[in-house]
N, C-alpha and C positions, 0 to 999 in steps of 0.2 A: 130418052133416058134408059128405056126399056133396054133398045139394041144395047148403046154403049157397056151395061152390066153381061147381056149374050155373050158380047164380044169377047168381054173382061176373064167371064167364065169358062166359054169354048180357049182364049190364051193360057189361061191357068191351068185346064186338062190338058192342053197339049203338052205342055212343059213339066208336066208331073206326068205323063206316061211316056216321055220323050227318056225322062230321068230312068223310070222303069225300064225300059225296052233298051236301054244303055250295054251294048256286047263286050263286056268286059276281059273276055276270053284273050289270051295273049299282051293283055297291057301287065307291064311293070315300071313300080313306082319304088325311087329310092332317095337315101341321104346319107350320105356317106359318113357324118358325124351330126348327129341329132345331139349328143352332150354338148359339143363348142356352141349348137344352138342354146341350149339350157343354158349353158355357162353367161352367154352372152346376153341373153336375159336379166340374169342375175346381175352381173358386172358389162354393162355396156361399155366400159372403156377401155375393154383389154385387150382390142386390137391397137388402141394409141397408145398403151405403154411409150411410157421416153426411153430414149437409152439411157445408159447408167450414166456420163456424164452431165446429161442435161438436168437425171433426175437428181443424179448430187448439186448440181449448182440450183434448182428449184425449192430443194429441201433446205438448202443453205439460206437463198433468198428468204423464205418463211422464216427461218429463226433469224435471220441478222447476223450468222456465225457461221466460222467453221464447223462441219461436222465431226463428231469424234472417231475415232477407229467405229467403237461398238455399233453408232448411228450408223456407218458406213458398211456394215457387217449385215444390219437388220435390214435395212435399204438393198442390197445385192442379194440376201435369200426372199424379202419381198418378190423383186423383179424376176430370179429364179423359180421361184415359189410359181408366180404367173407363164412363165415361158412352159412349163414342165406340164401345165395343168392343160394349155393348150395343146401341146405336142403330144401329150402320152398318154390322153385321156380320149376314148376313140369309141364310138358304139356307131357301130351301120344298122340299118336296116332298111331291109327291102322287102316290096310285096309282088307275087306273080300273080297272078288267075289265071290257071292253068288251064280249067274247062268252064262250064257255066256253073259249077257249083262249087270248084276246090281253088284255092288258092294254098299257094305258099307262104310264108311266113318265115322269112330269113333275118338272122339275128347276129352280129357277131360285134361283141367286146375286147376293148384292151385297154388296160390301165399297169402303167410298168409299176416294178417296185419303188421306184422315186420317189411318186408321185401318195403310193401306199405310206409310207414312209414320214415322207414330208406331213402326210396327212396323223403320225403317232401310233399308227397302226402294228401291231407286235409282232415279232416274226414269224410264229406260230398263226395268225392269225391272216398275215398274209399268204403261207403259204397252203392254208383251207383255202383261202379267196380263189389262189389262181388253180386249186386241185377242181372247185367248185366251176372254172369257168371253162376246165378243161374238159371236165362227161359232160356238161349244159349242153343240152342239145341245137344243133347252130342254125335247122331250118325246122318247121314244124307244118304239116299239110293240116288244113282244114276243111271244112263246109263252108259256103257260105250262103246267104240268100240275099238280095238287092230290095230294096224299101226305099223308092222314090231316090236320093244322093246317099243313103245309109247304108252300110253294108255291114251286116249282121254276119262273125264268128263264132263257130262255136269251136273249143277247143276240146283235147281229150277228157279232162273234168267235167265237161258239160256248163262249162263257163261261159258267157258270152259274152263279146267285145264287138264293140262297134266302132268300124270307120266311115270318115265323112268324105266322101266324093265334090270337090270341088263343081262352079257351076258348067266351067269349062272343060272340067275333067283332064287336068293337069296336074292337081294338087287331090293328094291325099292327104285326111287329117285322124289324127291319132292319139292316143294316149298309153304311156308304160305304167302309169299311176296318178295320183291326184296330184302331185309335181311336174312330172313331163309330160310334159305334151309335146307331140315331135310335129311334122310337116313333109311329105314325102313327095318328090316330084317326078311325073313322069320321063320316063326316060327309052320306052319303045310302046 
């Protein structure tokens, strides 16, 4: 009984300084649209979207009836509504580690006026939005330090953010806020 706890013990330190000793120097992990992830969270169906004729005859089915112009109006900026929010709604992000302490931290946004728009947003206010994403700064260097699969940032405020290192070390895990949460996969 004794060994098999040794053994259990000496498995667990290797595998927690395995994690440490992790050369992180040159890996980059990305996702080329981390919102259609969010979105798709939220609405998992909206890669099955129907087309528009099947959705009018489905919509028809349910009621027992033809649909009217207006039903057929709201049905068509529905499905629109959906195609635009996929299409136009775009956040990358990618992480380097550059040397043993700095990583990169690349960022970049697109959300068309459409989509702005569709969403009631005013034109004034759209166009702080896209003045706002135009100075945003698109990559940002940091510190970092490795804690077992944790990888602790510090940004220029003295903020810190931590990502989770997969067990495989494939997947990066993340957070933009207490809503998103992204998934970033290696990619060199």
């Amino acid at each position: 009984m004794k060994k098999l706890i040794i053994i259990s013990l000496l498995m667990f330190v290797t595998t927690v300084s395995s994690w440490a000793q992790t050369n992180l120097v040159g890996r980059t992990y990305h996702n080329e649209n981390i919102l259609l992830d969010q979105i798709k969270k939220e609405a998992p169906d909206i890669d099955k979207l129907p087309k528009r004729d099947q959705a009018i005859a489905k919509a028809e089915a349910k009621k027992g009836r033809k649909l009217t112009e207006k039903e057929i109006a709201e049905l068509d900026s529905a499905l629109k509504a959906a195609e635009l929010i996929k299409k136009e709604m775009k956040m990358t992000v990618s992480v380097e580690f550059k040397n043993a302490s700095t990583l990169i931290f690349r960022q970049k946004t697109h959300i068309s006026d459409e989509v702005l728009k569709l969403a009631g947003v005013s034109w004034l206010k759209r166009k702080a939005f896209k003045a706002a994403l135009a100075v945003a700064p698109s990559s940002t260097s940091m510190p970092y330090t490795v804690k077992g699969n944790l990888i602790i940032c510090t940004d220029e405020d003295k903020e810190k953010d931590t990502l989770r290192l997969s067990a495989d070390g494939k997947q990066l895990y993340g957070k933009l806020d207490e809503k998103t949460h992204f998934t970033l996969k290696r990619i060199k």
